[in-house]
N, C-alpha and C positions, 0 to 999 in steps of 0.2 A: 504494500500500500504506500503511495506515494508522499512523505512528509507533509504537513499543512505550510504550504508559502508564507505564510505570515510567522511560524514559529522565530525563525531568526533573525526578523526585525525585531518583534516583538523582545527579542532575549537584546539585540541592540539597545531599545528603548530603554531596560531594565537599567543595563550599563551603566546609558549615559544621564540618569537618575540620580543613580547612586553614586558617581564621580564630581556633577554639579551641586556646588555646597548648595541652591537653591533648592534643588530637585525639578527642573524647567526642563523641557526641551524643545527644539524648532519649531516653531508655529506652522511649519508646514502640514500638507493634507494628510502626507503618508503617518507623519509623528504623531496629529490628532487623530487619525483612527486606531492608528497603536495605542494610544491611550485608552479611546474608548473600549476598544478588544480586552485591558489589561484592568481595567475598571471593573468592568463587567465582569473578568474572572476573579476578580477580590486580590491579583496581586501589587496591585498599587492605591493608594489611600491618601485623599485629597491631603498636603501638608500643615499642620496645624502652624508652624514659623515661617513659612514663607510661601504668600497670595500667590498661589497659578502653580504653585511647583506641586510635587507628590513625593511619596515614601513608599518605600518597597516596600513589599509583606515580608522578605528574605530579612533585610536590614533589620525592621520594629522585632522579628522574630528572635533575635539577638537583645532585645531589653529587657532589663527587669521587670519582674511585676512587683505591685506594694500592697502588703497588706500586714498586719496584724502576726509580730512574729510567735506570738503566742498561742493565738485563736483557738489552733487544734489541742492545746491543751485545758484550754475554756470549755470546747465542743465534750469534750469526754469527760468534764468533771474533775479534773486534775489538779487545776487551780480554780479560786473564785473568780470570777468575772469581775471587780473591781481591777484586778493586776492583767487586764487586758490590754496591751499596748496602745496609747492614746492616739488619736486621728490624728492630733497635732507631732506624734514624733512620727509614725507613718508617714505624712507630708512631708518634712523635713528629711526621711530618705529618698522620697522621689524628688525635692529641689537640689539635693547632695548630688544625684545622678546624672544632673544637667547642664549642657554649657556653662558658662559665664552671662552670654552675650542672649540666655532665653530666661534665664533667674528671674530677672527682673520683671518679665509679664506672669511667669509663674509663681513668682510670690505675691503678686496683688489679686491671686484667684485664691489665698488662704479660706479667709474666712467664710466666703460659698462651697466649698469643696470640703472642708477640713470644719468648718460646722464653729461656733462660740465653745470654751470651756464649759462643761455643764458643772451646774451645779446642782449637789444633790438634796432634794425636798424635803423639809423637816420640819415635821410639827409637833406640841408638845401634847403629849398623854398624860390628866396630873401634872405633877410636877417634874418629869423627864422630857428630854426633848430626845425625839427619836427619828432617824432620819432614812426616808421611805426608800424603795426600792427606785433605781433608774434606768430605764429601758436601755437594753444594747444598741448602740449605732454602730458598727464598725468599717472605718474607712476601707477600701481598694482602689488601686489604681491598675489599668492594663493597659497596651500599647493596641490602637485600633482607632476607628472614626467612625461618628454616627452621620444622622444627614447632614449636621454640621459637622466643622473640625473637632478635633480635641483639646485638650488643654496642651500648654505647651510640651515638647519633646514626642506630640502623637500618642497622647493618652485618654483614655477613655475614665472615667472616673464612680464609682457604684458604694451603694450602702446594703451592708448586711444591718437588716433592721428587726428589733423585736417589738409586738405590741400587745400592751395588757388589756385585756379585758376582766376585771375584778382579779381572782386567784388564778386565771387561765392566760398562759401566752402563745401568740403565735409570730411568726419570723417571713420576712418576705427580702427579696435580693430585686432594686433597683439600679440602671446603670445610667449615665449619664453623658451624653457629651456636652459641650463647653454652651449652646441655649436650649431648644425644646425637645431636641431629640431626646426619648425616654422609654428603656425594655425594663418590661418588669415580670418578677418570679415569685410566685406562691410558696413556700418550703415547708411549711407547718412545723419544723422543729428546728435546736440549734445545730444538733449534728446532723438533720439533711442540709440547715444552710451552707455549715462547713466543704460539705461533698459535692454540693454546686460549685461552690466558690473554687473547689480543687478541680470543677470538670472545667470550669472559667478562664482558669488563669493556664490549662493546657491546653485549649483551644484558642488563648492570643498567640500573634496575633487577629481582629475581626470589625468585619463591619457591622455596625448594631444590624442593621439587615438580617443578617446570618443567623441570629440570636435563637429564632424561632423552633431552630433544630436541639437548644437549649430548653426548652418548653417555658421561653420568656415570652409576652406580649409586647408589642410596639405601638406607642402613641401614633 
């Protein structure tokens, strides 16, 4: 069977992605259907630092992912979920892993991404003050794009979340990119959320697109 003509452009296109610091290439016809061919196969991903350029899926495939270096020992009971690693030192390893020259728009997305210090609810019983229980948030970051970009370095950003209902909780996994694109995942418990979050972070890099083979929904 005769190779597809396009593969060796297309593997050109990759190249020369990946060599320009932009991720740009020729405005020409032949380049912009390479792109569209390469789009549509989920290996390139509109560039979160630089307008008109893209990123490999090969290259983000090579990024960290961030989250909660503890979690799986939270998910099993191991430790108490107080000593769960905070969203703000999470962030702080995804700003550690990035440029110089992209820090600076990825540190003014802290506090939408990385959430206020919470404080935890206390009211007084008698004469003790006693201080309530506080719903798990747990940050992640992964390398991918939704219909928008991502936040800087081509990250995608999501909340393992839990919520009370009187003595009853249940846990759901939102993901985000940088405005309204938004998948979201039902888990019912914290160690199914943990086992998403593991099928998550081996499936980046992705496009929220993709998600649905995750059993996430899409806004």
């Amino acid at each position: 069977m005769p190779q597809n003509p396009n593969v060796e452009f297309d593997l050109h296109t990759l190249d020369l992605i990946e060599i320009n610091p932009t991720g740009s290439v020729p405005a020409t016809p032949a380049f912009q259907d390479s792109i569209l061919r390469l789009v549509g196969s989920h290996q390139i991903y509109a560039n979160a630092d630089f307008k008109g350029g893209y990123a490999t899926a090969r290259i983000l495939a090579g990024k960290p992912c961030f989250f909660a270096k503890n979690i799986k020992d939270a998910a099993e009971n191991k430790i108490t979920t107080d000593l769960i690693e905070s969203n703000n030192s999470i962030f702080d390893r995804y700003l550690d892993s990035l440029d110089e020259k992209i820090k600076i728009n990825a540190s003014a997305r802290r506090e939408s991404v990385a959430g206020k210090v919470s404080h935890h609810r206390a009211k007084w019983i008698d004469d003790k003050k006693v201080v309530g229980y506080e719903p798990i948030h747990s940050l992640f970051l992964i390398p991918g794009c939704g219909k928008h970009v991502g936040l800087p370095g081509n990250y995608l950003y999501g909340m393992l979340f839990e919520t009370l209902e009187g003595s009853n909780s249940s846990w759901a996994i939102h993901i985000h990119d940088t405005d309204v694109g938004l998948a979201t995942c039902s888990v019912g418990t914290f160690q199914n959320a943990f086992t998403k979050l593991e099928e998550i972070v081996a499936s980046a890099p992705f496009a929220m697109a993709e998600l649905g083979a995750l059993d996430f929904k899409l806004n």
